[in-house]
ZASE-514844 format. One record per residue: chain; residue in one letter; y, x, z of N, C-alpha, C, CB in turn. Coordinates in steps of 0.05 Angstrom, whole numbers, plus 5000, padded with zeros to 4 digits. Glycine has a CB too. Layout:
// residues N
SITE	chain	res	n_Y	n_X	n_Z	ca_Y	ca_X	ca_Z	c_Y	c_X	c_Z	cb_Y	cb_X	cb_Z
SITE	A	a	Y	X	Z	Y	X	Z	Y	X	Z	Y	X	Z
...
// end
This chain:
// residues 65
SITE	chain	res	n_Y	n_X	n_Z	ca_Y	ca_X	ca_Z	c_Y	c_X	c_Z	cb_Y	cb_X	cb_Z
SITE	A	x	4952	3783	1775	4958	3766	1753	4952	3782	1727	4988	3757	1754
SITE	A	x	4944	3770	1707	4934	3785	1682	4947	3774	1662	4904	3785	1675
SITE	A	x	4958	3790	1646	4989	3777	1628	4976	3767	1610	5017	3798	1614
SITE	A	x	4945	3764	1601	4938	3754	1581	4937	3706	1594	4903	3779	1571
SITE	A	x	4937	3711	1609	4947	3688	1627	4973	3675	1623	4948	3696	1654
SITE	A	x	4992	3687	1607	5008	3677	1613	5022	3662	1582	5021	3697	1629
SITE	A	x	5042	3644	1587	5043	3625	1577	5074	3617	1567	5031	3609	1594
SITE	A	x	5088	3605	1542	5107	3601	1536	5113	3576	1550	5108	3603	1510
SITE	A	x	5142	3559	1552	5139	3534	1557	5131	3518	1534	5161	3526	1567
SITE	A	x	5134	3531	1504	5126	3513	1485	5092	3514	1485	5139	3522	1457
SITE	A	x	5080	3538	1488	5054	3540	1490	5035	3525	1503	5052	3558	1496
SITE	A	x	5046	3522	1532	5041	3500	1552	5038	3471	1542	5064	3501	1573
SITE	A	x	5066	3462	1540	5058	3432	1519	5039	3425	1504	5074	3427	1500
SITE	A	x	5045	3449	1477	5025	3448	1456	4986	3448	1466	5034	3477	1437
SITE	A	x	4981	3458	1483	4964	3461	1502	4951	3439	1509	4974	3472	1521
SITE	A	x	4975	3430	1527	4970	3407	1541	4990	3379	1533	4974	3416	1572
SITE	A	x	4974	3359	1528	4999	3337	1515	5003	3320	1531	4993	3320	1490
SITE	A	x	4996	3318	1548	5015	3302	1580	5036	3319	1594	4991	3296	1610
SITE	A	x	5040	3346	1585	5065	3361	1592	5078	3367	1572	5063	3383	1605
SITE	A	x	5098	3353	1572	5117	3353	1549	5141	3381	1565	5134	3313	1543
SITE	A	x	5155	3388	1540	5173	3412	1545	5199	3400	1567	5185	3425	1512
SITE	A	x	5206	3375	1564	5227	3373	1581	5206	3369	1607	5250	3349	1573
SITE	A	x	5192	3357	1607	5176	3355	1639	5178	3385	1647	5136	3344	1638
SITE	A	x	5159	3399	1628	5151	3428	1646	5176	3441	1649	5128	3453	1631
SITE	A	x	5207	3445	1635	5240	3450	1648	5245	3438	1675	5264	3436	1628
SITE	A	x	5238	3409	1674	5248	3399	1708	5222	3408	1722	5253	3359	1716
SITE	A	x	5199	3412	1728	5182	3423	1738	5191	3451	1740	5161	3418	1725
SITE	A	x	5199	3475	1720	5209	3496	1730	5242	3496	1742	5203	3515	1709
SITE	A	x	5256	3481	1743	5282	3481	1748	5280	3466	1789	5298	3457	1717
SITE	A	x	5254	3457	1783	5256	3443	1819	5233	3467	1827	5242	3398	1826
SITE	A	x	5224	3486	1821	5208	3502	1831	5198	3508	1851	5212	3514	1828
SITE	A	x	5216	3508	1866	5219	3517	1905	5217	3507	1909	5234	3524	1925
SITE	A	x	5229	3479	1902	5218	3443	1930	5191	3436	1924	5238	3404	1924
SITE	A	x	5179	3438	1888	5154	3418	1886	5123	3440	1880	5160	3391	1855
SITE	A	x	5139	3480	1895	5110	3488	1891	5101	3503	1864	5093	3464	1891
SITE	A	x	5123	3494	1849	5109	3504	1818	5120	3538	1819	5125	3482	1783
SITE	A	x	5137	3543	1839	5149	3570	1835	5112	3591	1832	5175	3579	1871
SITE	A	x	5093	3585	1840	5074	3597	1845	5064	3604	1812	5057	3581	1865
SITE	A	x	5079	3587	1792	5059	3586	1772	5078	3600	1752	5047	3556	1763
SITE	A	x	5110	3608	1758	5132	3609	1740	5138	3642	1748	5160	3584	1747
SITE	A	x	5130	3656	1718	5136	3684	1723	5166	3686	1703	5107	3706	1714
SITE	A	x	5182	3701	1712	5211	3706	1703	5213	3731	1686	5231	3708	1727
SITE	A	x	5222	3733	1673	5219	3771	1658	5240	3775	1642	5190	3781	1635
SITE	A	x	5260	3779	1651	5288	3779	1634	5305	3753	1635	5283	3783	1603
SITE	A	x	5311	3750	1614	5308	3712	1610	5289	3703	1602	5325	3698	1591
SITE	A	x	5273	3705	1596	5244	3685	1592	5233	3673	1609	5221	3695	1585
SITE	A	x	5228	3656	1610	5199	3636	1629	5171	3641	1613	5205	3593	1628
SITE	A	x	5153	3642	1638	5133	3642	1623	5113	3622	1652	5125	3678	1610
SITE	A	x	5086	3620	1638	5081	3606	1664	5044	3615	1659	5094	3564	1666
SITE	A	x	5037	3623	1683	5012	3628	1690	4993	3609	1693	5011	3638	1709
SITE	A	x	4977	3607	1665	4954	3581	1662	4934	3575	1689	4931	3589	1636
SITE	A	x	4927	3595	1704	4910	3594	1729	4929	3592	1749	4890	3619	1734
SITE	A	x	4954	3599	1754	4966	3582	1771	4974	3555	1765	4985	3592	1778
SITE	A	x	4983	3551	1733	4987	3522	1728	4958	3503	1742	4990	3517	1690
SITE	A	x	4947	3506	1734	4922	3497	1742	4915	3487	1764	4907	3511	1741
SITE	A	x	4914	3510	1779	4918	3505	1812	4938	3487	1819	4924	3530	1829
SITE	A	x	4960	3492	1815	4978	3476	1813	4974	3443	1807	4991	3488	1796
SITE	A	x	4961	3435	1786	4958	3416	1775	4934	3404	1798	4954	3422	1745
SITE	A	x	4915	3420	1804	4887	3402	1820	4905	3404	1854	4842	3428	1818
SITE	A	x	4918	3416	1856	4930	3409	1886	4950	3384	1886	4949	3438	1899
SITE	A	x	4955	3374	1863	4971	3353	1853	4955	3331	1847	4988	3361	1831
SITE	A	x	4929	3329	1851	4917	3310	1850	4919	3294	1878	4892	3319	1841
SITE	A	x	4920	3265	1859	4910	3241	1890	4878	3245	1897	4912	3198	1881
SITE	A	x	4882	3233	1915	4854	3235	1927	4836	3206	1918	4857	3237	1963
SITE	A	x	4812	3207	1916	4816	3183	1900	4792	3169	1925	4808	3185	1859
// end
């Protein structure tokens, strides 16, 4: 993982405007059941979240079309 990868929850939003800040909180708060733990690095109290795991994350969450 390369920390230049990594990501605020506000950063994320601002980023991306279909993930709003309360989405990406229940997305990191259900972590373990829906997968996203892969993308959610912890460092004190901070969240931060890994754009190339978000990612991955996001295209394994695709329907199939």
């Amino acid at each position: 993982m390369d920390y230049k990868n990594l990501r605020t929850v506000q950063q994320i939003a601002d980023e991306a405007p279909f993930a709003t800040v309360g989405q990406l909180r229940w997305w990191i708060f259900h972590a373990r059941t829906n997968g996203f733990a892969s993308a959610v690095v912890k460092v004190g109290g901070r969240v931060y979240i890994d754009v190339v795991a978000f990612n991955k994350w996001l295209a394994d969450k695709r329907l199939a079309a």
